[in-house]
C-alpha positions in Angstrom: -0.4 -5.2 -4.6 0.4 -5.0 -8.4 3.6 -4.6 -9.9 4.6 -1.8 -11.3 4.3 -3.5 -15.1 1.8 -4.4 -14.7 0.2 -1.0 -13.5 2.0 1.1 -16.1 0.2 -1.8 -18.3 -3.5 -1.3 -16.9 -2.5 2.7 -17.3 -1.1 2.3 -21.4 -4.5 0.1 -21.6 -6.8 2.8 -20.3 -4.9 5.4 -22.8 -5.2 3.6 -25.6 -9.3 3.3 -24.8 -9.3 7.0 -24.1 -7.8 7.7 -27.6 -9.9 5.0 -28.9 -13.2 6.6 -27.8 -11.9 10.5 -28.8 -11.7 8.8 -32.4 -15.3 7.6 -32.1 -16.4 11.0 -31.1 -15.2 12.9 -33.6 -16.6 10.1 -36.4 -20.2 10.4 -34.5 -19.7 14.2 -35.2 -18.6 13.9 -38.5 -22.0 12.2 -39.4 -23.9 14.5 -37.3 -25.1 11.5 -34.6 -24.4 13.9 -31.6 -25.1 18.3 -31.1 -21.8 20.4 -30.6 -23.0 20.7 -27.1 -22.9 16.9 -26.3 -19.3 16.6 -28.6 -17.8 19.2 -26.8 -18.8 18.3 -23.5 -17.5 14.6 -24.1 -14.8 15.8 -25.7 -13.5 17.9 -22.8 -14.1 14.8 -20.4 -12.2 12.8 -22.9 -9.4 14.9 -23.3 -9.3 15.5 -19.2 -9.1 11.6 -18.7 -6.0 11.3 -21.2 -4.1 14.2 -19.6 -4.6 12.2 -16.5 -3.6 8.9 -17.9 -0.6 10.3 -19.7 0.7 11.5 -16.8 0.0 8.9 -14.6 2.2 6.8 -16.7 5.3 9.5 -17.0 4.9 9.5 -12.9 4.1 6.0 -12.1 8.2 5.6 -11.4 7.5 8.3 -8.9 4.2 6.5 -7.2 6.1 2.9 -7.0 9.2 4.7 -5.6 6.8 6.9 -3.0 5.4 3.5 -2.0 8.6 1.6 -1.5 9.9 4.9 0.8 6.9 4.8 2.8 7.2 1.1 3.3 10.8 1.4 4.2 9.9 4.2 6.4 7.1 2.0 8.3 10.0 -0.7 8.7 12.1 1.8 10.5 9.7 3.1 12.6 9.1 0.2 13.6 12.1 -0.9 14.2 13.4 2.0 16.3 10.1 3.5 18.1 9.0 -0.3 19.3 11.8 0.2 22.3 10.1 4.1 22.6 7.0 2.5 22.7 7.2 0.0 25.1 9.6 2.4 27.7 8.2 5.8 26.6 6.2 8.1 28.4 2.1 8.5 27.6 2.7 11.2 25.1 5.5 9.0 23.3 2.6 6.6 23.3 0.2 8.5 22.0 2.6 9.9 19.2 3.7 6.8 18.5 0.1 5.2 17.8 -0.5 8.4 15.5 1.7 7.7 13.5 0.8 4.0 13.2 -2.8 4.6 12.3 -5.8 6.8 12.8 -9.2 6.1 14.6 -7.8 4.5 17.6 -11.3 2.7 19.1 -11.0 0.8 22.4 -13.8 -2.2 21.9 -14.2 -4.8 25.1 -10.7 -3.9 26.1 -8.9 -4.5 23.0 -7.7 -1.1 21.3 -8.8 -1.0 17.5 -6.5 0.7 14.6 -6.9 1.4 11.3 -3.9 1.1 10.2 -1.8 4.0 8.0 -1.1 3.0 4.1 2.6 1.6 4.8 1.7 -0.7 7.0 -1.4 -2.0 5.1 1.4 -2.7 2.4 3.3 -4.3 4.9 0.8 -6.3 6.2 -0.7 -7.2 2.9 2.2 -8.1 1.2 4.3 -10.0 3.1 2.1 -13.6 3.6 2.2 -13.4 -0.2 5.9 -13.2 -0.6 6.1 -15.9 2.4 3.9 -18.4 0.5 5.6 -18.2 -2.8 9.2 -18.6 -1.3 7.7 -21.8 1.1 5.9 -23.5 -2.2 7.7 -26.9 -2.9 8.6 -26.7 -6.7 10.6 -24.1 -7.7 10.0 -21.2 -10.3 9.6 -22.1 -14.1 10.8 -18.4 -15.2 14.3 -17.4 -14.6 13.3 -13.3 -14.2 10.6 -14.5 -11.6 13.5 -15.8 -10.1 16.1 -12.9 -10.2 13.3 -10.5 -8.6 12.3 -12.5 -5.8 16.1 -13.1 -4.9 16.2 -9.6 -5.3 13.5 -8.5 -2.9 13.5 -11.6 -0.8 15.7 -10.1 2.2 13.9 -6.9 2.5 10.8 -8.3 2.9 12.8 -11.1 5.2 13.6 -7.9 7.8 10.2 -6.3 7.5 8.1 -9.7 8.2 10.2 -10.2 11.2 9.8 -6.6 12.6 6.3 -7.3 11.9 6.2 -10.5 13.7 8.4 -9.3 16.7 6.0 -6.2 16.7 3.1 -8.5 16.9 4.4 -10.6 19.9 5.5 -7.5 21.7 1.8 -6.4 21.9 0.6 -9.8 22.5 3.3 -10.2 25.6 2.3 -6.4 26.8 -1.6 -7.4 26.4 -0.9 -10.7 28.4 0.7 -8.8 31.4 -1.9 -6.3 31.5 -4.2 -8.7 31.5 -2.9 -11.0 34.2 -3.6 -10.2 38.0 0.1 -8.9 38.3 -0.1 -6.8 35.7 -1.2 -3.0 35.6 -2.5 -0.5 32.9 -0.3 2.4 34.0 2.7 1.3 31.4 -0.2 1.3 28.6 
Protein backbone atom coordinates (compact mmCIF):
# COMPACT_ATOMS: atom_id res chain seq x y z
CA UNK A 1 0.00 0.00 0.00
CA UNK A 2 1.58 3.57 -0.73
CA UNK A 3 1.91 6.23 1.65
CA UNK A 4 -0.05 8.85 1.58
CA UNK A 5 3.21 11.18 0.24
CA UNK A 6 3.80 9.46 -1.77
CA UNK A 7 0.20 9.29 -3.39
CA UNK A 8 -0.55 13.05 -3.01
CA UNK A 9 3.05 12.94 -5.00
CA UNK A 10 1.92 10.51 -7.92
CA UNK A 11 -1.40 12.89 -7.89
CA UNK A 12 0.77 16.62 -7.95
CA UNK A 13 2.80 14.63 -10.74
CA UNK A 14 -0.24 13.74 -12.85
CA UNK A 15 -1.41 17.57 -12.46
CA UNK A 16 1.42 19.05 -13.45
CA UNK A 17 1.34 16.64 -16.88
CA UNK A 18 -2.28 17.58 -17.26
CA UNK A 19 -1.42 21.33 -17.25
CA UNK A 20 1.60 20.45 -19.14
CA UNK A 21 -0.34 18.91 -22.08
CA UNK A 22 -3.37 21.87 -21.89
CA UNK A 23 -0.20 24.19 -22.75
CA UNK A 24 0.73 22.03 -25.74
CA UNK A 25 -2.85 22.15 -26.90
CA UNK A 26 -3.39 25.47 -27.02
CA UNK A 27 0.39 26.07 -28.88
CA UNK A 28 -0.82 23.24 -31.50
CA UNK A 29 -3.92 25.51 -31.97
CA UNK A 30 -2.11 28.59 -32.06
CA UNK A 31 -0.28 27.25 -35.26
CA UNK A 32 -3.22 25.71 -36.61
CA UNK A 33 -1.72 21.87 -36.25
CA UNK A 34 -5.23 20.64 -34.98
CA UNK A 35 -9.34 21.74 -36.22
CA UNK A 36 -11.49 23.51 -33.35
CA UNK A 37 -13.33 20.22 -33.24
CA UNK A 38 -10.22 18.07 -32.20
CA UNK A 39 -8.93 21.23 -29.71
CA UNK A 40 -12.06 21.42 -28.14
CA UNK A 41 -12.77 17.91 -27.70
CA UNK A 42 -9.16 17.49 -26.12
CA UNK A 43 -9.50 20.32 -24.38
CA UNK A 44 -12.65 19.26 -22.47
CA UNK A 45 -10.98 15.78 -21.69
CA UNK A 46 -8.03 17.80 -20.50
CA UNK A 47 -9.76 20.12 -18.38
CA UNK A 48 -12.13 16.98 -16.96
CA UNK A 49 -8.88 15.04 -15.95
CA UNK A 50 -7.43 18.16 -13.93
CA UNK A 51 -10.74 18.82 -12.09
CA UNK A 52 -10.37 15.28 -11.08
CA UNK A 53 -6.71 15.42 -10.10
CA UNK A 54 -7.22 18.70 -8.27
CA UNK A 55 -9.56 17.31 -6.18
CA UNK A 56 -8.15 14.10 -5.67
CA UNK A 57 -5.31 15.94 -3.98
CA UNK A 58 -7.67 18.44 -1.76
CA UNK A 59 -9.46 14.99 -0.68
CA UNK A 60 -6.70 12.61 -0.47
CA UNK A 61 -6.58 13.44 3.56
CA UNK A 62 -10.08 12.23 3.39
CA UNK A 63 -9.24 8.76 1.29
CA UNK A 64 -6.14 7.89 3.70
CA UNK A 65 -8.39 8.69 6.67
CA UNK A 66 -11.52 6.54 5.06
CA UNK A 67 -8.91 3.68 4.70
CA UNK A 68 -7.39 3.77 8.12
CA UNK A 69 -11.34 3.77 9.57
CA UNK A 70 -12.17 0.92 7.53
CA UNK A 71 -9.07 -0.95 8.61
CA UNK A 72 -9.77 -0.06 12.20
CA UNK A 73 -13.27 -1.17 11.66
CA UNK A 74 -12.16 -4.74 10.16
CA UNK A 75 -9.89 -4.96 13.41
CA UNK A 76 -12.91 -4.64 15.60
CA UNK A 77 -14.95 -6.76 13.88
CA UNK A 78 -12.80 -9.04 14.16
CA UNK A 79 -12.09 -8.79 17.37
CA UNK A 80 -15.60 -8.80 18.77
CA UNK A 81 -17.78 -10.96 16.16
CA UNK A 82 -14.93 -13.91 16.19
CA UNK A 83 -16.69 -15.11 19.75
CA UNK A 84 -20.28 -14.44 17.68
CA UNK A 85 -18.97 -16.41 15.14
CA UNK A 86 -17.80 -19.32 16.54
CA UNK A 87 -21.08 -19.47 19.27
CA UNK A 88 -23.63 -17.82 16.99
CA UNK A 89 -26.48 -19.16 15.49
CA UNK A 90 -26.52 -19.93 11.37
CA UNK A 91 -27.77 -16.50 10.47
CA UNK A 92 -25.03 -14.86 12.78
CA UNK A 93 -22.88 -16.98 10.60
CA UNK A 94 -24.09 -16.04 7.58
CA UNK A 95 -24.04 -12.18 8.54
CA UNK A 96 -20.96 -12.48 9.87
CA UNK A 97 -19.19 -14.01 6.60
CA UNK A 98 -21.07 -11.04 4.61
CA UNK A 99 -19.56 -8.73 6.09
CA UNK A 100 -16.12 -10.37 5.75
CA UNK A 101 -16.22 -10.81 2.02
CA UNK A 102 -18.42 -11.53 -0.93
CA UNK A 103 -18.65 -14.64 -3.24
CA UNK A 104 -18.58 -17.22 -0.69
CA UNK A 105 -17.65 -20.55 -3.00
CA UNK A 106 -17.30 -23.92 -1.24
CA UNK A 107 -14.42 -25.82 -3.46
CA UNK A 108 -13.58 -29.70 -2.25
CA UNK A 109 -14.77 -28.83 1.13
CA UNK A 110 -12.86 -25.72 1.81
CA UNK A 111 -15.14 -22.49 1.76
CA UNK A 112 -13.59 -19.81 -0.66
CA UNK A 113 -13.75 -15.79 0.08
CA UNK A 114 -12.98 -12.91 -1.54
CA UNK A 115 -12.16 -10.97 0.88
CA UNK A 116 -13.83 -7.14 1.50
CA UNK A 117 -11.22 -4.04 0.98
CA UNK A 118 -10.24 -3.74 4.90
CA UNK A 119 -9.14 -6.87 5.25
CA UNK A 120 -7.12 -7.02 1.89
CA UNK A 121 -5.33 -3.98 3.67
CA UNK A 122 -4.94 -5.97 6.58
CA UNK A 123 -3.78 -8.87 5.10
CA UNK A 124 -1.52 -7.13 2.69
CA UNK A 125 0.04 -4.89 4.90
CA UNK A 126 0.92 -6.41 7.84
CA UNK A 127 3.93 -9.17 6.58
CA UNK A 128 5.40 -5.94 5.32
CA UNK A 129 5.44 -4.10 8.51
CA UNK A 130 6.54 -7.53 10.26
CA UNK A 131 9.57 -7.89 7.92
CA UNK A 132 10.89 -4.42 8.32
CA UNK A 133 10.62 -4.37 12.22
CA UNK A 134 12.41 -8.33 12.23
CA UNK A 135 15.42 -7.00 9.77
CA UNK A 136 18.77 -7.07 11.66
CA UNK A 137 20.26 -3.51 11.19
CA UNK A 138 18.37 -0.77 12.17
CA UNK A 139 16.96 2.28 10.20
CA UNK A 140 19.41 4.83 8.64
CA UNK A 141 16.55 7.76 8.70
CA UNK A 142 15.52 9.09 12.02
CA UNK A 143 11.62 10.06 10.54
CA UNK A 144 11.55 6.30 9.14
CA UNK A 145 12.03 5.73 12.58
CA UNK A 146 9.46 8.02 14.43
CA UNK A 147 6.64 6.54 12.07
CA UNK A 148 7.13 3.07 12.45
CA UNK A 149 7.36 3.53 16.35
CA UNK A 150 4.32 5.30 15.67
CA UNK A 151 2.28 2.72 13.91
CA UNK A 152 4.12 -0.21 15.15
CA UNK A 153 1.48 -1.24 17.97
CA UNK A 154 -1.56 -0.88 15.86
CA UNK A 155 -0.52 -3.03 13.38
CA UNK A 156 1.00 -5.26 16.51
CA UNK A 157 -3.01 -5.83 17.65
CA UNK A 158 -4.27 -6.21 14.17
CA UNK A 159 -1.55 -9.02 13.05
CA UNK A 160 -2.46 -10.87 16.14
CA UNK A 161 -6.27 -10.66 15.66
CA UNK A 162 -5.43 -11.80 12.34
CA UNK A 163 -3.34 -14.59 13.42
CA UNK A 164 -5.70 -15.69 16.26
CA UNK A 165 -8.46 -15.41 13.57
CA UNK A 166 -6.56 -17.64 11.29
CA UNK A 167 -5.93 -20.45 13.95
CA UNK A 168 -9.57 -20.24 15.08
CA UNK A 169 -10.58 -21.39 11.57
CA UNK A 170 -7.86 -23.76 11.23
CA UNK A 171 -8.82 -25.48 14.88
CA UNK A 172 -12.82 -25.26 13.77
CA UNK A 173 -11.71 -26.91 10.23
CA UNK A 174 -9.69 -29.62 12.16
CA UNK A 175 -12.67 -30.64 14.36
CA UNK A 176 -14.95 -30.80 11.52
CA UNK A 177 -12.83 -32.63 9.83
CA UNK A 178 -11.92 -35.28 12.39
CA UNK A 179 -14.40 -38.32 12.92
CA UNK A 180 -15.66 -36.63 16.29
CA UNK A 181 -16.41 -33.69 14.79
CA UNK A 182 -19.81 -32.50 13.07
CA UNK A 183 -20.84 -29.71 10.49
CA UNK A 184 -23.84 -28.58 12.43
CA UNK A 185 -21.77 -25.76 14.41
CA UNK A 186 -20.51 -24.54 10.73
Amino acid sequence: MKEAGEIRQSLTNSLKGCVRKLENLNQMRLRDLISDEEYIKEKKKLIDEKIALEEAIKNDGEIVDDVNRETIDAVVFAQEDMERFRDGSLSEKRTILGKIGSNLTLKRKKLIINAATPFIFLQNGLPSIREEFERIEPLKNEANTEQFAFFWPRFVLGWRLIENIRSSFREKIRKENSPSGSMESF
